[in-house]
N, CA, C and O of each residue as an XYZ file, in Angstrom:
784
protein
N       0.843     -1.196      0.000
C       0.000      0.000      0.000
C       0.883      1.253      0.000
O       1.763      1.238      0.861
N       0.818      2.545     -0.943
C       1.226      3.380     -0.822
C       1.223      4.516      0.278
O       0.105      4.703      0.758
N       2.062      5.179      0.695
C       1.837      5.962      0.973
C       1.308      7.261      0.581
O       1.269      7.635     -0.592
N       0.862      8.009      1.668
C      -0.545      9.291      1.332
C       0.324     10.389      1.058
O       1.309     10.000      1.686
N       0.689     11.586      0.520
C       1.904     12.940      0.277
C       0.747     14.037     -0.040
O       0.184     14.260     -1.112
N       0.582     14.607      1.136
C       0.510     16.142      0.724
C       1.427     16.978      0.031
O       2.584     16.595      0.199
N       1.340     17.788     -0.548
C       2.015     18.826     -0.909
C       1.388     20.330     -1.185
O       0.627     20.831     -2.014
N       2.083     20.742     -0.104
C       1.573     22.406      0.075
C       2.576     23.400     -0.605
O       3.753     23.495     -0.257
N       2.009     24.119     -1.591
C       2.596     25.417     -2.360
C       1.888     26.674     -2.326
O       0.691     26.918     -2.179
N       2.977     27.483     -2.509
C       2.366     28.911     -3.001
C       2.532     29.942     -4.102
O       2.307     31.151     -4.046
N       3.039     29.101     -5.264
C       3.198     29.542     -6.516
C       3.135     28.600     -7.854
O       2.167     28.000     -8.321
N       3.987     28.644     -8.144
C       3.810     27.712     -9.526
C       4.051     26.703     -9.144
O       3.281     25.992     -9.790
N       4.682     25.990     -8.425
C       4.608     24.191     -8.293
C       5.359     23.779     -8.968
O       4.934     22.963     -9.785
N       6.840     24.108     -8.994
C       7.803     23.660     -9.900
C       7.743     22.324     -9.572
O       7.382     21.337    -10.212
N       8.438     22.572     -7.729
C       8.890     21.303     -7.338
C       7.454     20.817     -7.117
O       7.312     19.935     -7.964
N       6.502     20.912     -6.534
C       5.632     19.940     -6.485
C       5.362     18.958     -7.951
O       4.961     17.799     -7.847
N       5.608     19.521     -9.126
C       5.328     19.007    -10.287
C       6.406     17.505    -10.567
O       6.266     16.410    -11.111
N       7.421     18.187     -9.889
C       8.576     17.276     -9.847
C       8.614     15.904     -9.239
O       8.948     14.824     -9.726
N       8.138     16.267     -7.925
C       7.888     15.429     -6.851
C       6.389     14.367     -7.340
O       6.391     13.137     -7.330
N       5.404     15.111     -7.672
C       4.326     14.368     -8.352
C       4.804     13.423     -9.486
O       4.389     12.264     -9.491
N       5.575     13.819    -10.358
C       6.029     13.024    -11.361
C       6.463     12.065    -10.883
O       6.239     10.958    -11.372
N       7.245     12.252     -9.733
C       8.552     10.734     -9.431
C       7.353      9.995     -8.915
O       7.473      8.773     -8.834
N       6.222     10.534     -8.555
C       5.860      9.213     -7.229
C       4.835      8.190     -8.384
O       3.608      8.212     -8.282
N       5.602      7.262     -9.535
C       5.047      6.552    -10.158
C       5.697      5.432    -10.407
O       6.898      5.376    -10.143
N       5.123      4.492    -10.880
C       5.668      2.901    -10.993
C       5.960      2.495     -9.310
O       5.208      2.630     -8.345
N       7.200      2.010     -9.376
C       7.346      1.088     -7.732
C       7.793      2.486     -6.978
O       8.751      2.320     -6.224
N       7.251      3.906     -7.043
C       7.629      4.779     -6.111
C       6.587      3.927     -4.792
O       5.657      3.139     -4.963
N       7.095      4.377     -3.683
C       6.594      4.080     -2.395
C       5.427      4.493     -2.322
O       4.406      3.812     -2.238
N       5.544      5.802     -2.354
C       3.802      7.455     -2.284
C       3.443      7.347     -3.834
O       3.928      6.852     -4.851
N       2.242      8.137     -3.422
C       1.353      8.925     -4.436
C       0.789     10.568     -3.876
O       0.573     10.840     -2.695
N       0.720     10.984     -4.380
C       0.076     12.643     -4.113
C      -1.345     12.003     -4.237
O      -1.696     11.164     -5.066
N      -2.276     12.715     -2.993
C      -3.406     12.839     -2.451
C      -3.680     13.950     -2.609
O      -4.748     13.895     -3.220
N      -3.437     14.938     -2.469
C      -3.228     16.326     -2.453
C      -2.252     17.461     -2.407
O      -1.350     17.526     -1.572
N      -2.473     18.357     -3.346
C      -1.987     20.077     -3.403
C      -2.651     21.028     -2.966
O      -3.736     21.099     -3.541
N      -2.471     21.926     -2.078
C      -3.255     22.494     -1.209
C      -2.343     23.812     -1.305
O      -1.114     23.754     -1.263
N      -2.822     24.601     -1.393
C      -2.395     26.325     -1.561
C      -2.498     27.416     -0.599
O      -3.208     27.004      0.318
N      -2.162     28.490     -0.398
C      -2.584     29.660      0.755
C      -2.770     30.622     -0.300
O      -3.390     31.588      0.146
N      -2.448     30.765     -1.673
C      -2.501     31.683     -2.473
C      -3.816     31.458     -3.691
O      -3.542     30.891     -4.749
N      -4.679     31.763     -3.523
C      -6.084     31.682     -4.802
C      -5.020     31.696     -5.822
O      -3.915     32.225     -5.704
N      -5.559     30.948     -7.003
C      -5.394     30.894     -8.136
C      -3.481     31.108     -8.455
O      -2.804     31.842     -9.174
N      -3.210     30.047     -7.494
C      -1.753     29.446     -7.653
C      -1.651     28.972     -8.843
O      -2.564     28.345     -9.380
N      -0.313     29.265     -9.493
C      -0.083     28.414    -10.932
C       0.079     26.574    -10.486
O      -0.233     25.782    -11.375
N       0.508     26.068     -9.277
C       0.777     24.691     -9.317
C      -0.802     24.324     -9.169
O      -0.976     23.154     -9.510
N      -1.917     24.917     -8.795
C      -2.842     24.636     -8.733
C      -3.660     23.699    -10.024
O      -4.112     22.555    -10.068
N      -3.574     24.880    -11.045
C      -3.706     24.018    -12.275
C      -2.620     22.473    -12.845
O      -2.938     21.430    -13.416
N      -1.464     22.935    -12.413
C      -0.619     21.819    -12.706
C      -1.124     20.637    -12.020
O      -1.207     19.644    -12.743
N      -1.403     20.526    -11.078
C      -1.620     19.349     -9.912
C      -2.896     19.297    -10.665
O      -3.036     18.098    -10.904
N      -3.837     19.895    -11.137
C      -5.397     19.508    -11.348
C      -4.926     19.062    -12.796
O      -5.604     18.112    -13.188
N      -3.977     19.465    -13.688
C      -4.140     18.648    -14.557
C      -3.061     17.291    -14.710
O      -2.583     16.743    -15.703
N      -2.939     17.058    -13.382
C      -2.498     15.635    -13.127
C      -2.867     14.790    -12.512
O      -2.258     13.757    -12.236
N      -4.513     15.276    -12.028
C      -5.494     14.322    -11.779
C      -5.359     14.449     -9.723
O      -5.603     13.470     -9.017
N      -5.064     15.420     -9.315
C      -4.331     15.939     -8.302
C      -5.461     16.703     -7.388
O      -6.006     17.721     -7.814
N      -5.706     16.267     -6.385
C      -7.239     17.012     -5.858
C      -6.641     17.739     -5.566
O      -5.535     17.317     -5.227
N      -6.841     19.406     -5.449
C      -6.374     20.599     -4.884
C      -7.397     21.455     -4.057
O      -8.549     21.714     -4.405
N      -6.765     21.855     -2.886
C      -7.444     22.501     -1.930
C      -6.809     24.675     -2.441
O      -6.012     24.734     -3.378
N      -7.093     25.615     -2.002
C      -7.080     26.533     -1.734
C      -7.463     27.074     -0.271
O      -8.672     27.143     -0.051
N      -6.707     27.414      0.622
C      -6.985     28.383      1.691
C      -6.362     29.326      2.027
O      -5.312     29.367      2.667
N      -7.039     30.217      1.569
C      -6.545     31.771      1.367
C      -5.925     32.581      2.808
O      -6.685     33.296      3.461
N      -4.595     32.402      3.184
C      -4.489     32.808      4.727
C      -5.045     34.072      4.686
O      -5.188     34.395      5.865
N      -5.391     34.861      4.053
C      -5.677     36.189      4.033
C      -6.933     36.227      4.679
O      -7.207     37.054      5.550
N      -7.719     35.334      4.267
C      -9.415     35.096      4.745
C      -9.645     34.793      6.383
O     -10.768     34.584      6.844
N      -8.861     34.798      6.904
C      -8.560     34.096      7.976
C      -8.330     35.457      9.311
O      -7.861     36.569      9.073
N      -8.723     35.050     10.442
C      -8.483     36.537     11.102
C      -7.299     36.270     11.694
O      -6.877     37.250     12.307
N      -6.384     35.023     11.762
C      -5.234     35.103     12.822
C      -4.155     33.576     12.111
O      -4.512     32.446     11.776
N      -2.956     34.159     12.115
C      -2.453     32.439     12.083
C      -3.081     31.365     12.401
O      -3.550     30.571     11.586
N      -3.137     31.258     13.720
C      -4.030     29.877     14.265
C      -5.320     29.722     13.939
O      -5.760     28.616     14.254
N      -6.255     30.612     13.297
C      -7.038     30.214     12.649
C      -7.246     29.381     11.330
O      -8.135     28.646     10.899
N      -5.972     29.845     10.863
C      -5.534     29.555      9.263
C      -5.130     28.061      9.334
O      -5.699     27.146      8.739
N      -4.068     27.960     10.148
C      -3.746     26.598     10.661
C      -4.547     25.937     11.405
O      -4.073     24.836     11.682
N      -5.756     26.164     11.939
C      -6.814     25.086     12.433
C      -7.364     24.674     11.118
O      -7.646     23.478     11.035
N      -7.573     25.396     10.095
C      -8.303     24.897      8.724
C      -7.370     24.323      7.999
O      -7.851     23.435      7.295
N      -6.350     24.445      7.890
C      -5.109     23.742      7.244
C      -4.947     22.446      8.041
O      -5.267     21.402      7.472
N      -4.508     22.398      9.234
C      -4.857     20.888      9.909
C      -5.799     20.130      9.348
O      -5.562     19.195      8.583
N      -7.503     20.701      9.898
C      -8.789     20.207      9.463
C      -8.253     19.452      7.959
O      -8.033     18.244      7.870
N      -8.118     20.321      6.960
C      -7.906     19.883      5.383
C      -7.173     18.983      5.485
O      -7.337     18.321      4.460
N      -6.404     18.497      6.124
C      -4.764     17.597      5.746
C      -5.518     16.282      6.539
O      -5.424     15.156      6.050
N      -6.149     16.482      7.594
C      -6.744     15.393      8.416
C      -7.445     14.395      7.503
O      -7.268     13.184      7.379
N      -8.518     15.454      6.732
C      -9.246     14.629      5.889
C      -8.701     14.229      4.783
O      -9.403     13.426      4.170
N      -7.499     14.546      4.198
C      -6.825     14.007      3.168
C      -5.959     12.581      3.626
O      -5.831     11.593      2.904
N      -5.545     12.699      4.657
C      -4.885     11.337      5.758
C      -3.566     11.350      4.946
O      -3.420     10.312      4.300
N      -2.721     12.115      4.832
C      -1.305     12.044      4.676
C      -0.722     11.473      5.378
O      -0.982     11.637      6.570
N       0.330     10.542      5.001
C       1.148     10.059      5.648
C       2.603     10.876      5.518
O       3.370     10.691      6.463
N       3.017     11.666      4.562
C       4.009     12.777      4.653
C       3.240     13.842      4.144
O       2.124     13.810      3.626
N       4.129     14.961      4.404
C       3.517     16.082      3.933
C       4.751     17.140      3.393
O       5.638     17.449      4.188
N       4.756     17.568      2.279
C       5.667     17.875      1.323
C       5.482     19.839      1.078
O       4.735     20.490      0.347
N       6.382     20.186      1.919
C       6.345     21.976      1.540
C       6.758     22.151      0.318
O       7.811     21.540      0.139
N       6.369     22.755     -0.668
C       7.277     22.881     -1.731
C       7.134     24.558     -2.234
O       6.140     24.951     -2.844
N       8.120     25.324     -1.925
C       6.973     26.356     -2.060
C       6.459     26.769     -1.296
O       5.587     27.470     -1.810
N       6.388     26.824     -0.051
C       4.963     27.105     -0.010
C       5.770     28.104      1.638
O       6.552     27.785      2.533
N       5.026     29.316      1.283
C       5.557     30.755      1.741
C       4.861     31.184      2.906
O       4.498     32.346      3.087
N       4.644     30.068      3.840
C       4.271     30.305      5.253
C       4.646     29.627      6.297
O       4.393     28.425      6.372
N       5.339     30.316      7.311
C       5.602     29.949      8.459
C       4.735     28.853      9.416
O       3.567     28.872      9.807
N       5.864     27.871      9.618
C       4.158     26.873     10.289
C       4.592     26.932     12.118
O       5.731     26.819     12.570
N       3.419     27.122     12.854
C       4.039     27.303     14.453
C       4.049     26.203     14.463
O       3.470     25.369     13.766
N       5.123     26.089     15.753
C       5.497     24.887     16.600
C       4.180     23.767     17.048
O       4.141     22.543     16.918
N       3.320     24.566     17.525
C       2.060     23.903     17.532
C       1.255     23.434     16.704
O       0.542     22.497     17.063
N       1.154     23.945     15.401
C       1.037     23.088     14.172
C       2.076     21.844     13.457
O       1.818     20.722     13.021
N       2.941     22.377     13.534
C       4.333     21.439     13.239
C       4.125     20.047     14.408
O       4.390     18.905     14.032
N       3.692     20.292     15.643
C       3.600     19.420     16.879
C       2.846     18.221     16.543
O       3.202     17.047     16.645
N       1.836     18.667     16.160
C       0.476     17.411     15.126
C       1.100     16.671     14.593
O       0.663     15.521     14.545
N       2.237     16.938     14.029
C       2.685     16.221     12.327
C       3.850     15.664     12.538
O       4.665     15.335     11.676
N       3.952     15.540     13.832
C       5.746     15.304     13.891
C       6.547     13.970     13.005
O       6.316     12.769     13.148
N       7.531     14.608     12.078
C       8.433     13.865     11.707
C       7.463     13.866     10.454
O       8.001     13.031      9.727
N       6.924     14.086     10.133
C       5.707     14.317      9.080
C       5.688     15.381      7.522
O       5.093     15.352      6.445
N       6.314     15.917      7.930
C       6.831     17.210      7.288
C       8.124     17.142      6.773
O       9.063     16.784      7.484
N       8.280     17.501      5.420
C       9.256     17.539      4.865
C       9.039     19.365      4.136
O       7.944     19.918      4.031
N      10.725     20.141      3.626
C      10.613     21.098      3.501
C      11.719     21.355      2.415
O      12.784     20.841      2.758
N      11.771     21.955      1.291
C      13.408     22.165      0.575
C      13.303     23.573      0.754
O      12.285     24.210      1.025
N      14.857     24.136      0.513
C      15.229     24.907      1.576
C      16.268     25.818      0.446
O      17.291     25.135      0.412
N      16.450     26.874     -0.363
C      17.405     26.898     -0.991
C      18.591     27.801     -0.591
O      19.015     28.849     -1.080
N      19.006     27.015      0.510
C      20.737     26.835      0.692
C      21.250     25.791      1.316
O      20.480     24.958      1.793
N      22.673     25.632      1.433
C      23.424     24.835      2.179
C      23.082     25.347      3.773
O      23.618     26.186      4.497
N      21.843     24.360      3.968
C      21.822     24.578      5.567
C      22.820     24.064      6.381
O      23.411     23.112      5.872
N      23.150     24.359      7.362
C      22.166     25.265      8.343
C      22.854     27.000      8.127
O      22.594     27.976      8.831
N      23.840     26.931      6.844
C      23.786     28.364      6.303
C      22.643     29.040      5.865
O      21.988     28.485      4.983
N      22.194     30.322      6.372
C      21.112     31.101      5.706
C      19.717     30.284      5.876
O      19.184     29.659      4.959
N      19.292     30.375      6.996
C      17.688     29.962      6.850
C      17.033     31.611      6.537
O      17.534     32.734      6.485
N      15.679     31.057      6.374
C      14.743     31.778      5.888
C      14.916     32.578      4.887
O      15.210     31.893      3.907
N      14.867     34.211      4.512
C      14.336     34.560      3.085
C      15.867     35.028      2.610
O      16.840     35.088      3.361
N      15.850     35.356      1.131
C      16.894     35.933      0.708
C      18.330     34.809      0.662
O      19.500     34.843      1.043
N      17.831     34.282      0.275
C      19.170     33.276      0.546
C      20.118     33.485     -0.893
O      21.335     33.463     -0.707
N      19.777     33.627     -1.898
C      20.855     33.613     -3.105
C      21.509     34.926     -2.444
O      22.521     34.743     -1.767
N      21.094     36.025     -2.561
C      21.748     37.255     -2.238
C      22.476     37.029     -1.102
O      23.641     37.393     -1.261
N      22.184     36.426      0.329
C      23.073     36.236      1.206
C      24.361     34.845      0.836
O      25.202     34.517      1.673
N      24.309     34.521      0.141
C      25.422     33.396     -0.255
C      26.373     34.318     -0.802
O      27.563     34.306     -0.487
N      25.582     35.553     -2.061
C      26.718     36.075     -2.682
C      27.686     36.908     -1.538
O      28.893     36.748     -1.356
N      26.925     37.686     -0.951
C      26.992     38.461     -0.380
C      28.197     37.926      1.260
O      28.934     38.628      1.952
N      27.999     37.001      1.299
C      28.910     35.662      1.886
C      30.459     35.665      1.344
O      31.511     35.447      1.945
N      30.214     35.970      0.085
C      31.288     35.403     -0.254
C      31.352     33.279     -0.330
O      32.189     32.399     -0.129
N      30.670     33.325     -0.522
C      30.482     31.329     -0.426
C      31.302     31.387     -1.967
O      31.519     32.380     -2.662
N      31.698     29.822     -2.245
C      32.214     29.274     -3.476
C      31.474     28.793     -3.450
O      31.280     28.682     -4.661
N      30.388     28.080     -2.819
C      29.310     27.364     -3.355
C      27.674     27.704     -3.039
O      27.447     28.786     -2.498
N      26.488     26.783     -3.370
C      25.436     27.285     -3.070
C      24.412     25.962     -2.953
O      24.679     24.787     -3.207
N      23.675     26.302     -2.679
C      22.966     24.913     -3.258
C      21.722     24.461     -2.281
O      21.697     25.242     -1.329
N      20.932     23.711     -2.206
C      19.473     23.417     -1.622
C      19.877     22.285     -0.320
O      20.905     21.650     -0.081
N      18.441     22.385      0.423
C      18.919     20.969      1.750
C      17.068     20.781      1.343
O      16.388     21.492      0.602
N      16.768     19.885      1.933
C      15.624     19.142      2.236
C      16.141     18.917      3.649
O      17.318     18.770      3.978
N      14.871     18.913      4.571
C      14.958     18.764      6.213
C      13.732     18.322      6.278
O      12.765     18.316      5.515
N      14.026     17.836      7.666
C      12.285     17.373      8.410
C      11.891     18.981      9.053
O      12.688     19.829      9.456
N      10.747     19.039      9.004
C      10.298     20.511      9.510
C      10.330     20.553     11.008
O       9.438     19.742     11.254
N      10.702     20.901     11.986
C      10.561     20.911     13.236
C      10.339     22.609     13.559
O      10.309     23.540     12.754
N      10.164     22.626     15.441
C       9.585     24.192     15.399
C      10.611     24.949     15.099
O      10.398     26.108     14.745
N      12.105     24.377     15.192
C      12.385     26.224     15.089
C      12.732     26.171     13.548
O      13.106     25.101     13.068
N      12.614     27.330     12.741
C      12.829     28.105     11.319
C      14.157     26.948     10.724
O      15.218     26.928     11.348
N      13.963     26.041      9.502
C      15.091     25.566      9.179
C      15.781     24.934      9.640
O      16.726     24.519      8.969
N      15.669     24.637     10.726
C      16.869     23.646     11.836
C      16.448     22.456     11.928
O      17.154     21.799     12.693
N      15.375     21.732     11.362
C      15.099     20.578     11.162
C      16.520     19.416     11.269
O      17.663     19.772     11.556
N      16.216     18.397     11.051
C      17.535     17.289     10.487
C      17.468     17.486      9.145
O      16.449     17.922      8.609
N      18.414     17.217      8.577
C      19.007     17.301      6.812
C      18.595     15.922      6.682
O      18.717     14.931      7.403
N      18.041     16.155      5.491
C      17.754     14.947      4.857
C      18.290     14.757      3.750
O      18.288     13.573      3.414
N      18.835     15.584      2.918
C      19.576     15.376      1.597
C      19.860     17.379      1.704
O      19.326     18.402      2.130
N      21.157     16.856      0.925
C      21.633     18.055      0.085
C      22.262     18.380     -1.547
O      23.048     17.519     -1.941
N      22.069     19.180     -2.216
C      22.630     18.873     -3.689
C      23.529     21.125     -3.617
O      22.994     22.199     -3.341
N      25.030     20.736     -4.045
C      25.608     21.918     -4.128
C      25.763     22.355     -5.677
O      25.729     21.525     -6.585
N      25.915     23.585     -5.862
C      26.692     23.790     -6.957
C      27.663     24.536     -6.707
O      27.964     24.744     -5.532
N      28.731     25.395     -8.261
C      29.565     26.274     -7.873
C      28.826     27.563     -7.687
O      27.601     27.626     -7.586
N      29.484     28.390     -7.655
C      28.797     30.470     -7.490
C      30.244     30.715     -8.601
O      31.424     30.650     -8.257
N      29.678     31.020    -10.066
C      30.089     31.298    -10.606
C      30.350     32.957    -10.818
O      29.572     33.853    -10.491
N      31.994     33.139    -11.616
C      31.802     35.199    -11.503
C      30.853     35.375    -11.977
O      30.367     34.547    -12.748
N      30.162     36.717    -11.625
C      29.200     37.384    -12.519
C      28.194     36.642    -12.449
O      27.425     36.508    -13.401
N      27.983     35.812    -10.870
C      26.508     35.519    -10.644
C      25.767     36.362    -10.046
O      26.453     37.092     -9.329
N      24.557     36.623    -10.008
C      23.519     37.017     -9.510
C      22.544     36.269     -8.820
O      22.116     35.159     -9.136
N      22.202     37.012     -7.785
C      20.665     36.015     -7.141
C      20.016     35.110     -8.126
O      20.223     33.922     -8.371
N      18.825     36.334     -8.844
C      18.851     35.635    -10.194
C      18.821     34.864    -10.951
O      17.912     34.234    -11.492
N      20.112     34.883    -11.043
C      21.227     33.257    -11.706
C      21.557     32.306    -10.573
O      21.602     31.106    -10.842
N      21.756     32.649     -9.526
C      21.751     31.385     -8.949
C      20.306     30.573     -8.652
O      20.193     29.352     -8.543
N      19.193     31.610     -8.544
C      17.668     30.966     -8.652
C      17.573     29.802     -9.479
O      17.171     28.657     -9.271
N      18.213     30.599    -10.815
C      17.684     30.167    -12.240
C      18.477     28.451    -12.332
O      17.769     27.552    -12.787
N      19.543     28.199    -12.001
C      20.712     27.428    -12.072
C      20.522     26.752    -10.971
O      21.125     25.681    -11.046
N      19.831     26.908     -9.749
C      19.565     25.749     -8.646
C      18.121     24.954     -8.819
O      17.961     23.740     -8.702
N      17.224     25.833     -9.092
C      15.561     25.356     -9.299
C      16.071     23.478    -10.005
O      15.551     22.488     -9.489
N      16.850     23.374    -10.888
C      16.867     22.086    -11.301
C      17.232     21.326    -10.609
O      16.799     20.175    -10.669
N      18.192     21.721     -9.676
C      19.237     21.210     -8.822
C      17.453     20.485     -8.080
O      16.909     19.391     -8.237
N      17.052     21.697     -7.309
C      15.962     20.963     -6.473
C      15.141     20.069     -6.546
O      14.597     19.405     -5.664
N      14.988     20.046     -8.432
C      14.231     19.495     -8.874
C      14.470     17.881     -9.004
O      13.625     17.008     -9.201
N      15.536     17.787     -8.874
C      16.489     16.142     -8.793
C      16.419     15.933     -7.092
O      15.966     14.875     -6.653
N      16.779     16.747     -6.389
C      17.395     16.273     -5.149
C      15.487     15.818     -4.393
O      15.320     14.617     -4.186
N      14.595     16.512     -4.149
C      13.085     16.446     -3.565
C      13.054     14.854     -3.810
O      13.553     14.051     -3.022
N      12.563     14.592     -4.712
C      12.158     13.477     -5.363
C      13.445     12.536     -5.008
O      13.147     11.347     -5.124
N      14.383     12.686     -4.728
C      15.782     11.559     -4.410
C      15.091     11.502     -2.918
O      14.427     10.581     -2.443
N      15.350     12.420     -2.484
C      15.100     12.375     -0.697
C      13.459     12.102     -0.087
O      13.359     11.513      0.989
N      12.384     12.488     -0.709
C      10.945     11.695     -0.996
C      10.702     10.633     -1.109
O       9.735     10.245     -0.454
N      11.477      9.557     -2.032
C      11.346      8.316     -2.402
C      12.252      7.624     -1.053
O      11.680      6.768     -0.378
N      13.602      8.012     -0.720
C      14.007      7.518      0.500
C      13.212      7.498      1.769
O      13.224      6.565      2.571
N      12.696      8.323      1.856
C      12.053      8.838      3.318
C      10.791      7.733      3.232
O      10.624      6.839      4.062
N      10.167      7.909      2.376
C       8.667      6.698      2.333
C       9.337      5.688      2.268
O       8.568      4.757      2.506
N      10.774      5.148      2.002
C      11.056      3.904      2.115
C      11.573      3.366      3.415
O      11.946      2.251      3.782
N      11.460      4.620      4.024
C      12.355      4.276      6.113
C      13.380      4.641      6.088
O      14.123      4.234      6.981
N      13.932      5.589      5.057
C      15.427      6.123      5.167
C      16.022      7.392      5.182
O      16.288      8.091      4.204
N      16.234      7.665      6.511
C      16.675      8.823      6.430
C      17.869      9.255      6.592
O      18.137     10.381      7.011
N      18.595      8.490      6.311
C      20.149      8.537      6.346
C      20.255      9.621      5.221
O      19.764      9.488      4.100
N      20.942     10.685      5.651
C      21.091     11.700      4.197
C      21.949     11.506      3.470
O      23.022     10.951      3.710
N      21.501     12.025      2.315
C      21.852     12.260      0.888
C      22.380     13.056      0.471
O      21.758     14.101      0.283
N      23.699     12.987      0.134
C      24.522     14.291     -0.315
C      24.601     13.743     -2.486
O      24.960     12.676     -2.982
N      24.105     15.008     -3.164
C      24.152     14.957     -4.434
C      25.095     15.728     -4.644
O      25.048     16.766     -3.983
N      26.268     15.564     -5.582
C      26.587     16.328     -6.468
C      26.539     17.737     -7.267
O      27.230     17.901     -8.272
């Protein structure tokens, strides 16, 4: 029997598209659901035209975080995930939401954690001075990014990069590493993954 994979976004659904793709033939999961905070998300359509039930809950509609996240719980309950896949997706989850789900939650992250959590991360690498750059996947726990590593994939920081360009030049990177560290994790393995 497969396992159940949420996946929560808040834009186009690169990686969720990614991650949906791998989970076929002898993958472990299947996507149950894509679920949004942003109306009329571009992964929204992607996931619906991959046969992908999709939720929308607009945090905006909502009078308080914990309101938002009592309906986001509610939704995920009735979907019965057995992981649950951030991809994307541009909201802070409290400790007390994260608490429900423990070990449950998966998140990609674009830098070499535990360098640079949260926003702005290409610009703070350059700005670093780093020779390199590159994405982590973690288990989500309460505090911001500090999860356990579950996989990582680096590249170089070439001259005459830009944020930008390093966006543009990692998005693939992520797009290999999710789906490497997804398929491990539903299989009982969390020994991490260092890519290339």
């Amino acid at each position: 029997m497969s396992l159940r994979v949420a996946i929560l976004i808040s834009g186009g659904g690169s990686n969720m598209t990614a991650l949906a793709r791998s989970m076929t033939g002898d993958h472990p999961a299947r996507p149950v659901l894509v679920l949004s905070n942003v109306p009329g998300a571009g992964g929204l359509a992607r996931a619906a035209a991959m046969d992908i039930p999709t939720v929308t809950l607009d945090h905006t509609a909502f009078r308080d975080r914990e309101s938002f996240e009592a309906a986001l719980h509610d939704t995920l309950t009735k979907a019965r995930p057995d992981l649950i896949c951030l991809a994307g997706f541009m909201r802070i989850l409290t400790p007390a939401f994260v608490g429900k789900w423990p070990g449950r939650i998966l998140n990609i992250h674009p830098s070499l954690l535990p360098k640079y959590p949260g926003l702005h991360t290409h610009a703070r690498a350059l700005a670093g001075g780093d020779s390199h750059h590159g994405a982590t996947v973690h288990e989500v726990t309460a505090d911001l990014d500090e999860g356990p590593i579950l996989g990582q994939i680096r590249m170089p920081i070439e001259p005459g990069d830009t944020p930008g360009t390093l966006a543009f030049r990692l998005l693939p990177l992520e797009h290999r590493l999710y789906p490497e560290v997804l398929r491990r994790v539903a299989q009982g393995d969390r020994i991490r993954l260092d890519l290339p």
